[in-house]
NUNUVO-303854 format. One record per residue: x, y, z of N, C-alpha, C, O in turn; residue in one letter. Coordinates in steps of 0.05 Angstrom, whole numbers, plus 5000, padded with zeros to 4 digits. Each point is the difference from the previous one (the first is absolute). Example, Ala and Ser with C-alpha at 12.3 -4.5 7.8 and 13.67 -1.06 7.14 Angstrom:
<rs>
R   neast   nnorth    nup   caeast   canorth   caup   ceast   cnorth    cup   oeast   onorth    oup   r
R    5264     4886   5156     4982      5024   5000    5018     5024   5000    5021     5000   5013   A
R    4972     5021   4973     5016      5024   5001    4985     5022   5014    5010     5022   5004   S
</rs>
This chain:
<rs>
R   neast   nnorth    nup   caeast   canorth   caup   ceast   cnorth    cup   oeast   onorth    oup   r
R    2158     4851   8386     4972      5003   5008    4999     5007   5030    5016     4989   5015   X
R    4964     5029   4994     5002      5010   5022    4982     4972   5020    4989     4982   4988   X
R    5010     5021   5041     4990      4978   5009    4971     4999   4998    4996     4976   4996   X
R    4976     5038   5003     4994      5001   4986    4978     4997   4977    4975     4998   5002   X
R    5045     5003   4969     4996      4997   4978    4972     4983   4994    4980     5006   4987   X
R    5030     4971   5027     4976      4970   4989    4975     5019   5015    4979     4999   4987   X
R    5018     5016   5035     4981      4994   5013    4989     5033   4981    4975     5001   4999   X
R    5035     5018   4991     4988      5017   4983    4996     4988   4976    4979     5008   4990   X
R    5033     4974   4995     4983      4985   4978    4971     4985   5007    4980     5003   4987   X
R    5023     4983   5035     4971      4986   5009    4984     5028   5002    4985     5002   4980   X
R    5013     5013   5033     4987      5026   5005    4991     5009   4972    4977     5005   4997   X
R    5037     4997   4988     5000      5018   4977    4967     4971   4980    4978     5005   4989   X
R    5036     4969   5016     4983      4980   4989    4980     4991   5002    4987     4986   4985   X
R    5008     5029   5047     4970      4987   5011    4976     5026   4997    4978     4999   5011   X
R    5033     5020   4974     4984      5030   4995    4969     4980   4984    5006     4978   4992   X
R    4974     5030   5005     4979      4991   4979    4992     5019   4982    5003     5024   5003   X
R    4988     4967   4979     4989      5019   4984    4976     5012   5002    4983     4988   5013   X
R    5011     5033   4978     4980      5015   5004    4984     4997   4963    5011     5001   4978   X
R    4960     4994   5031     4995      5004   4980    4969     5015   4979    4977     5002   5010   X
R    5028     5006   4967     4976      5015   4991    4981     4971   4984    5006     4981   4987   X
R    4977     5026   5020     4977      4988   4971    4986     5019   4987    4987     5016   5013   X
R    5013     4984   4957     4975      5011   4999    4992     5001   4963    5009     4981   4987   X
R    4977     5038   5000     5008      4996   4965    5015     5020   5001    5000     5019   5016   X
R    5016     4975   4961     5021      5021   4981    4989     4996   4964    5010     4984   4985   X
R    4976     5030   5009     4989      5004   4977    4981     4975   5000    5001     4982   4984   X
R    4985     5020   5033     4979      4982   4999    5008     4972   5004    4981     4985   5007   X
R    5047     5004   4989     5013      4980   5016    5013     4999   5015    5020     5013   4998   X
R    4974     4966   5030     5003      4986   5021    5028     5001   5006    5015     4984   4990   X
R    4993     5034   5027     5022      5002   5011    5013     5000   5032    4990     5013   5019   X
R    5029     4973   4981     5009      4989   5023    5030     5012   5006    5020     4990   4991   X
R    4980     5032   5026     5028      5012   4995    5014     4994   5037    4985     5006   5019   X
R    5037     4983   4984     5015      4999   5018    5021     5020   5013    5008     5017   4984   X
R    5003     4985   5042     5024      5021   5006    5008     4983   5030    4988     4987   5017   X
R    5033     5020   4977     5028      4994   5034    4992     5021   4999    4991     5014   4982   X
R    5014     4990   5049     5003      5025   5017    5022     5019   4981    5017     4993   4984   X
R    4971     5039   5029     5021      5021   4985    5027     4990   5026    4999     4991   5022   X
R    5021     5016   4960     5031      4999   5024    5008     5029   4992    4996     5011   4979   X
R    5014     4995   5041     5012      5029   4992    5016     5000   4986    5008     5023   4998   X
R    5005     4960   4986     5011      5006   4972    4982     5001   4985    5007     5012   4980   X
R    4971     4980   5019     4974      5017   4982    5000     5023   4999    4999     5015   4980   X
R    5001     4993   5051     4991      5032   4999    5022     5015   4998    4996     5025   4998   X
R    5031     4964   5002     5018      5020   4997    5003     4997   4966    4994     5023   4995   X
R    5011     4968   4986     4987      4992   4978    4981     5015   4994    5008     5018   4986   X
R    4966     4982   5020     4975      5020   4996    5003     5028   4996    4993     5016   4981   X
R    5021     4987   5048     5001      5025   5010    5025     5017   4986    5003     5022   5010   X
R    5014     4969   4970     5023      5012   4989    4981     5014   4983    5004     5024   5001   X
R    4975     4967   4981     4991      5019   4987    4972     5014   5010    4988     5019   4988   X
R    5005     4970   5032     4969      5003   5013    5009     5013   5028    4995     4983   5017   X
R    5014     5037   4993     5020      4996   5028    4982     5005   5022    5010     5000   5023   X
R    4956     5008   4972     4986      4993   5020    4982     4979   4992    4976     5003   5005   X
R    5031     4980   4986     4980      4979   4994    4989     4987   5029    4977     4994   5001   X
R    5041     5001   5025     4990      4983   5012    4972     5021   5017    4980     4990   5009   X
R    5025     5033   4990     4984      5010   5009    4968     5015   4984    4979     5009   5009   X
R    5032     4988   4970     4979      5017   4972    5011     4989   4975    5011     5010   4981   X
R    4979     4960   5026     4995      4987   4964    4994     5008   4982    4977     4996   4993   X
R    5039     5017   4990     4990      5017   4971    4990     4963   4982    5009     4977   5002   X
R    4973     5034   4986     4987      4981   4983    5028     4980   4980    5002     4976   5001   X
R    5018     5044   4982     5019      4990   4991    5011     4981   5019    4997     4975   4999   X
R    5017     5038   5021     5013      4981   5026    4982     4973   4997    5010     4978   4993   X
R    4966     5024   5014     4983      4972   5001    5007     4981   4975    5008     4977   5000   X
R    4989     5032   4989     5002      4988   4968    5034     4991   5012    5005     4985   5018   X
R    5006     5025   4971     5033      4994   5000    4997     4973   5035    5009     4978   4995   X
R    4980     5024   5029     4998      4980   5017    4984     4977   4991    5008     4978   5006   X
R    4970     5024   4980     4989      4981   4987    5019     4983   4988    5006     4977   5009   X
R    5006     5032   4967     5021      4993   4977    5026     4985   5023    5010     4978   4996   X
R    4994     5033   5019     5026      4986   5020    4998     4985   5010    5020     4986   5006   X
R    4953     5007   5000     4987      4977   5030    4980     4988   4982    4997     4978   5010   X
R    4991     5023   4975     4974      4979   4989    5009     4979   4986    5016     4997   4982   X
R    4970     4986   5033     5003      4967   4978    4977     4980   5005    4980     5002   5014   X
R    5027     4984   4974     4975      4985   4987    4988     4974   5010    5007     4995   5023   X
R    4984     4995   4972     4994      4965   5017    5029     4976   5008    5005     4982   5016   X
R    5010     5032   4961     5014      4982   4996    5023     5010   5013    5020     4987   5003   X
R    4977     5034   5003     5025      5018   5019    5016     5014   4974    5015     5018   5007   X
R    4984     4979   4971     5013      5021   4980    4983     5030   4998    4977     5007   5007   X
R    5050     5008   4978     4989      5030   5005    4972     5008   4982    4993     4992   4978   X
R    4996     5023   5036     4975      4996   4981    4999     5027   4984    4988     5001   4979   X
R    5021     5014   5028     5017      5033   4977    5019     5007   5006    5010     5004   5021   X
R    5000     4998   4952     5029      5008   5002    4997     5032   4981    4981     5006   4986   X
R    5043     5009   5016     5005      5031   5002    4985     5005   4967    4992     5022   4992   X
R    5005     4949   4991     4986      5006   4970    4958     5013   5014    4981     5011   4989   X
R    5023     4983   5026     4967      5001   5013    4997     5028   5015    4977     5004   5007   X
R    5040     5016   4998     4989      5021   5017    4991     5020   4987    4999     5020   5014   X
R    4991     4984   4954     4989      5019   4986    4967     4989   5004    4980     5014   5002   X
R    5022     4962   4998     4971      4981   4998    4991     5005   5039    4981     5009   5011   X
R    5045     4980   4999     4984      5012   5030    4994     5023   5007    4981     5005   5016   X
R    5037     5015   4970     4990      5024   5012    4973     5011   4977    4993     5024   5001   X
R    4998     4964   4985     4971      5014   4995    4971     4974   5008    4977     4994   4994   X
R    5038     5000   5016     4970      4982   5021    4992     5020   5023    5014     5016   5013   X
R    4955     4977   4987     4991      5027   5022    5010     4998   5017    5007     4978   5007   X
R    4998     5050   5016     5011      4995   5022    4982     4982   5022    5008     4981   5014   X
R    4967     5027   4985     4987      4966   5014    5015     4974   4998    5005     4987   5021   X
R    5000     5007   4962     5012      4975   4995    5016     4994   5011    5002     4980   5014   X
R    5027     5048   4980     5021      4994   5015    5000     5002   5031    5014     4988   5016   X
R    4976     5021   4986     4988      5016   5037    5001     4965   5006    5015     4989   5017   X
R    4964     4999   4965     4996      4982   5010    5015     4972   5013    4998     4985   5020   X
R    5020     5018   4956     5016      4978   4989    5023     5004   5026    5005     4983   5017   X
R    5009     5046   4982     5019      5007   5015    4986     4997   5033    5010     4985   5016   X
R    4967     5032   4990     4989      4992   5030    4996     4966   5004    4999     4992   5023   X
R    4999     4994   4962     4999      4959   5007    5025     5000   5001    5008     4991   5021   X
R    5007     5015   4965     5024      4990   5004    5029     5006   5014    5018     4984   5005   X
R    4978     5047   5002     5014      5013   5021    4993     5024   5023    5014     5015   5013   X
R    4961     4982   4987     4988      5026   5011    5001     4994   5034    5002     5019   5016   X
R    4998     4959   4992     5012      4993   5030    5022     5015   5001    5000     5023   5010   X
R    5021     4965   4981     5028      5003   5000    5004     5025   5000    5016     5010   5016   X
R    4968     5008   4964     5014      5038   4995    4989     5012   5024    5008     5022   5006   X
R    4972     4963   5011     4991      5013   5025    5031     5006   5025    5005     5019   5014   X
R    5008     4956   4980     5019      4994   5020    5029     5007   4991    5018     4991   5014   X
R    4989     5024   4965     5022      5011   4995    4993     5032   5004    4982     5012   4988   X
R    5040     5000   5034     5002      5024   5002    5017     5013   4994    5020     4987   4992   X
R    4982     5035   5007     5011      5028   4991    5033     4986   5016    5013     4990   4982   X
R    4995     5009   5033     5022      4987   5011    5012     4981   4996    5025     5001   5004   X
R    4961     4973   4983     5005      4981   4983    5018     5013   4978    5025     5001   4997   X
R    4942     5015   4983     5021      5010   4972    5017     5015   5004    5011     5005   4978   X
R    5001     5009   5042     5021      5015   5008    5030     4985   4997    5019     5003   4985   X
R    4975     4978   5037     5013      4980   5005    5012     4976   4972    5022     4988   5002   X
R    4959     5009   4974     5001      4990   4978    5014     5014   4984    5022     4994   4991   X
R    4963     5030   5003     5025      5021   4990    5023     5008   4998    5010     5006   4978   X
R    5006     4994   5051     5025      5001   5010    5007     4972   4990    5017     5004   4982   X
R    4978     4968   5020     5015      4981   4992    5004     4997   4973    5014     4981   4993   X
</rs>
């Protein structure tokens, strides 16, 4: 372990969650997210390769599915759910995806995903 280590796990631990409220078919939903890490976006971006800059709707869906969880901190869709996410209106997702990472995609640049890419 490099010297360090402990002090990038605390870092990595003290991130909060971000979170949506709102209905999902007319029930009450409470969806959670950690911060994106650029292994998200390099992840994302293998099949999305400008996602950090021009979120294709799919991309969102597939970030949703990677990062959403629930009250209880379990995942709240998994890869059986992205036929069902991707025909919810795009309002929704706009929505869901701007509460829950739309800070964050402000602050990843073109240099970042460059930089993600190569690794």
């Amino acid at each position: 372990m490099g010297r360090f280590t402990n002090a990038l796990k605390a870092e990595i631990g003290s991130y909060e969650n971000t979170e949506w409220s709102g209905k999902l078919g007319g029930i009450d939903a409470n969806l959670f997210a950690k911060p994106i890490t650029s292994a998200d976006i390099s992840r994302i971006s293998r099949k999305f390769p400008d996602f950090a800059q021009n979120p294709s709707p799919e991309g969102m869906v597939e970030m949703v599915i990677l990062k959403c969880l629930d009250e209880n901190d379990d995942k709240a869709f998994d890869v059986r759910d992205k036929n069902l996410l991707m025909n919810i209106g795009t309002n929704k997702l706009g929505e869901i995806f701007g509460a829950l990472f739309g800070d964050q995609m402000d602050e990843y640049t073109e240099d970042d995903l460059e930089t993600d890419i190569k690794n």
